[in-house]
C-alpha positions as CSV (number, residue, x, y, z in Angstrom):
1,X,0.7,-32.8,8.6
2,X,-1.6,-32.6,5.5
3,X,-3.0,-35.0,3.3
4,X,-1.8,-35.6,-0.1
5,X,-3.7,-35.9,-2.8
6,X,-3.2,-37.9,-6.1
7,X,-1.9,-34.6,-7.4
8,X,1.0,-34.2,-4.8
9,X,-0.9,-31.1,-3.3
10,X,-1.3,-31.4,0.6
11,X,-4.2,-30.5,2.1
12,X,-5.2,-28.7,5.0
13,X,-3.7,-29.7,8.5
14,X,-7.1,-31.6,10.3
15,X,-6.7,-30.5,13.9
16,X,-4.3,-27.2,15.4
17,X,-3.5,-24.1,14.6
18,X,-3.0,-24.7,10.9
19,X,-6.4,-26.2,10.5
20,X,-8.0,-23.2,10.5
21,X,-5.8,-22.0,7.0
22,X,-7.3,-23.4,3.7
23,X,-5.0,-24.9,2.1
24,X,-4.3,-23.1,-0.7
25,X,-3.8,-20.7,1.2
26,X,-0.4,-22.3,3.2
27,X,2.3,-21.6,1.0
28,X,1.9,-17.9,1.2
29,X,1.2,-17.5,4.8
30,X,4.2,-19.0,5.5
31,X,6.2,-16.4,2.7
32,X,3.8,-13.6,5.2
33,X,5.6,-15.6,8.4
34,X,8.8,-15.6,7.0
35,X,8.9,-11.9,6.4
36,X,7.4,-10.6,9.0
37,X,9.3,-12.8,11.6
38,X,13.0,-12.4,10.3
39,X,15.1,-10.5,13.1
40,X,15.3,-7.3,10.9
41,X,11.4,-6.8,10.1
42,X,11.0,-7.2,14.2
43,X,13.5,-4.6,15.3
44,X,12.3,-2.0,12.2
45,X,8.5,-2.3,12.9
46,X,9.5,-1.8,16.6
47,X,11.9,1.2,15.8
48,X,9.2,2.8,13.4
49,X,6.9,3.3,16.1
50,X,7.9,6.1,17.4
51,X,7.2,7.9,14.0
52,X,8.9,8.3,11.0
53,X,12.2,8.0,10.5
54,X,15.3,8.3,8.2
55,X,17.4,5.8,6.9
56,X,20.3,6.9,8.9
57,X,18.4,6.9,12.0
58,X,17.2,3.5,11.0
59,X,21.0,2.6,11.2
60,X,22.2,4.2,14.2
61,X,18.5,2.2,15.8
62,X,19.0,-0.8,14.6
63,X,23.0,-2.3,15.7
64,X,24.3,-4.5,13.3
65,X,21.9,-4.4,10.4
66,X,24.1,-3.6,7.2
67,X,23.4,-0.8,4.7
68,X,22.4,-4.1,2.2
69,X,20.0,-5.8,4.6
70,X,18.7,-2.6,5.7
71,X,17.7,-1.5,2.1
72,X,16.3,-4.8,1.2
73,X,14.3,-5.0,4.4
74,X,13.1,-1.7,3.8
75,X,11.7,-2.7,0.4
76,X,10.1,-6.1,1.5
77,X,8.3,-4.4,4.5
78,X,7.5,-1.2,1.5
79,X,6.2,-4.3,-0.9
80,X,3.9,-6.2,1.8
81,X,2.5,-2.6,2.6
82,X,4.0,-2.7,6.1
83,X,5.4,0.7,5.9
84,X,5.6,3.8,3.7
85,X,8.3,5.5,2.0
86,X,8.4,9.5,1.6
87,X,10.7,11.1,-0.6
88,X,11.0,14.5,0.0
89,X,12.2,16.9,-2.7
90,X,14.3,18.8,-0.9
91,X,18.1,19.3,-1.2
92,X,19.9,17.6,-0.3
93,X,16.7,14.8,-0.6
94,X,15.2,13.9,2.7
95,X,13.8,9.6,2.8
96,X,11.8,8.7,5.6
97,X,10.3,5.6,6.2
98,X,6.7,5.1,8.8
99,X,4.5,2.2,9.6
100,X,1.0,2.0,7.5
101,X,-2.0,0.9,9.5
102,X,-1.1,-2.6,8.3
103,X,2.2,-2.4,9.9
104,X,1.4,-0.6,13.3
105,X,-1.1,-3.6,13.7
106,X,2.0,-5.7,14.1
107,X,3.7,-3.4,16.7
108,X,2.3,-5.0,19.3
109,X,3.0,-8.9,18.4
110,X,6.4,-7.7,18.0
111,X,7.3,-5.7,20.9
112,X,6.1,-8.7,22.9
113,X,8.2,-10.7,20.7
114,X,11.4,-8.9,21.5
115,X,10.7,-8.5,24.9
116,X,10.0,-12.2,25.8
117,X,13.5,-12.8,23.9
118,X,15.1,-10.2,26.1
119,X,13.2,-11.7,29.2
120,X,14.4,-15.5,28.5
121,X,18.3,-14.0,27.1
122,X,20.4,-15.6,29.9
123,X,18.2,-18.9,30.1
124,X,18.2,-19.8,26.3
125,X,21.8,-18.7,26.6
126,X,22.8,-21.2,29.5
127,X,20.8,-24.1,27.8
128,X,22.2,-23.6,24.2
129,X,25.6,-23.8,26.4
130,X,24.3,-26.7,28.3
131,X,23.5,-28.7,24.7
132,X,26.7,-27.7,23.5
133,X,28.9,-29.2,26.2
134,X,26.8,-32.4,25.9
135,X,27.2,-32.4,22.2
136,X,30.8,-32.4,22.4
């Protein structure tokens, strides 16, 4: 943990990962973390490799991501400069939606991310199991 100063500001972490971060610089690399590690910014910057896509196709790609989450997510990812949005004026008028430079320098962290979760599925499944029949 950090130190507090007489302020109530906590300093930087002294040893581990989070030493490295000033900081005042903590409080919005965990707002970057937060975004960029929710379950629908993973499975859209994985999806959006393959080239830009349309919202619809960002539906039918992504299972169970709602028209609201999907719009919002959109957005956020649009806002931290994580992906483009086109509009096309065409009619009827064409969306689509590609990773920036920014956001295909993510792909990577998060295919490996999805696929170590797919990897470990049946093992985190039988020990949340495991917990919950000890918890009860």
């Amino acid at each position: 943990m950090g130190t507090t100063s007489g302020a109530g500001i906590v300093g930087a972490a002294a040893i581990g990962p989070c030493a490295a971060i000033p900081a005042d610089q903590m409080a919005f690399i965990r707002q970057i973390l937060d975004r960029v590690g929710d379950k629908w910014s993973l499975l859209l910057i994985a999806v959006l490799e393959s080239g830009p896509l349309r919202y619809t196709d960002l539906q039918r790609q992504v299972p169970g991501i709602s028209q609201r989450m999907l719009s919002l997510t959109l957005r956020q990812l649009q806002q931290d400069g994580l992906i483009t949005r086109t509009a096309y004026a065409e009619v009827p008028p064409r969306v689509e939606y590609t990773l920036t430079p920014l956001g295909r320098s993510l792909h990577g962290i998060v295919t490996t991310l999805i696929g170590w979760a797919a990897d470990h599925h049946d093992e985190i499944r039988a020990n949340r199991d495991r917990a919950a029949t000890l918890g009860s």
